[in-house]
C-alpha positions in Angstrom: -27.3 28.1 -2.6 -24.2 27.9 -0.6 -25.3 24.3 0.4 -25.7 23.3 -3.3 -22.4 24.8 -4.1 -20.5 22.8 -1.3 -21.9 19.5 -2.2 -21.0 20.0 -5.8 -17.7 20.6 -4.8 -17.7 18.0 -2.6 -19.3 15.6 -5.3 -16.4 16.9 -7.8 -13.6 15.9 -5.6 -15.0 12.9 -4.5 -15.4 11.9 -8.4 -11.7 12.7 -9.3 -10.4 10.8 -6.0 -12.3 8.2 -7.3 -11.1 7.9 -11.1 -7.3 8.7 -9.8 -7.1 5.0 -8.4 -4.4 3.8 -6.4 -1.6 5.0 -6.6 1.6 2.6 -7.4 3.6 3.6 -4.2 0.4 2.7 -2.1 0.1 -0.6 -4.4 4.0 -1.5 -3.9 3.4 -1.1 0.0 0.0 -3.0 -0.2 1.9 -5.8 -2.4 4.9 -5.8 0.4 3.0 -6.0 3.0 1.3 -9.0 1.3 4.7 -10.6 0.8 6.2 -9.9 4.1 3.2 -11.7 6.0 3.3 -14.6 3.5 7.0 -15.1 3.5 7.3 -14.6 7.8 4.1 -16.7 8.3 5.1 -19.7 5.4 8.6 -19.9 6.8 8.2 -20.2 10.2 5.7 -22.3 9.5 2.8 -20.2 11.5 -0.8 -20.2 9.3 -2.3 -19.7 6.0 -2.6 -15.7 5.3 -5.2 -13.9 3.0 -4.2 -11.8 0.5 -5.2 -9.5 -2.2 -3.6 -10.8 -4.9 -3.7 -8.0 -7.2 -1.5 -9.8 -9.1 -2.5 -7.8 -12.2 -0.8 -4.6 -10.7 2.8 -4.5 -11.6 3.7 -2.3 -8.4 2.0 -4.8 -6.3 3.4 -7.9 -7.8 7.4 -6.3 -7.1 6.6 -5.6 -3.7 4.6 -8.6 -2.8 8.0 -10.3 -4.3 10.5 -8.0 -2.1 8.2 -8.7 1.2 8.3 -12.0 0.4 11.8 -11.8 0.6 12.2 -9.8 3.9 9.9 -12.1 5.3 11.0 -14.6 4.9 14.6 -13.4 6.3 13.0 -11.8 9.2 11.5 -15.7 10.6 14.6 -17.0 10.0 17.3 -14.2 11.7 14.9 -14.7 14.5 15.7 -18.3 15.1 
């Protein structure tokens, strides 16, 4: 009984975790993150970088734009 009663919970929490999604703090640092690499990496001229490109997500989209940014600062402050 007790067994039954923890994976339900268990099962419950899971499900609500689940359906919450990300959240758009977490998306805003994926999406800068993104940026950062892509601006850094393109302006220094270093390699191609994967992405995720959630480009649907407004958080990600403002921070992959503000990475970009810093980036793209960062390689050049360096040189």
């Amino acid at each position: 009984m007790k067994m039954t009663l923890k994976l339900i919970f268990i099962l419950t929490v899971s499900t609500f975790l689940i359906a919450y999604g990300e959240s758009s703090d977490s998306a805003y640092d994926r999406g800068y993150d993104d940026g950062y690499a892509v601006g850094y990496n393109s302006t220094c001229n270093i390699r191609s970088t994967m992405i995720s490109g959630d480009w649907n997500n407004k958080h990600y989209s403002e921070g992959y734009a503000d990475g970009s940014i810093d980036g793209s600062r960062a390689c050049l402050n360096q040189n």
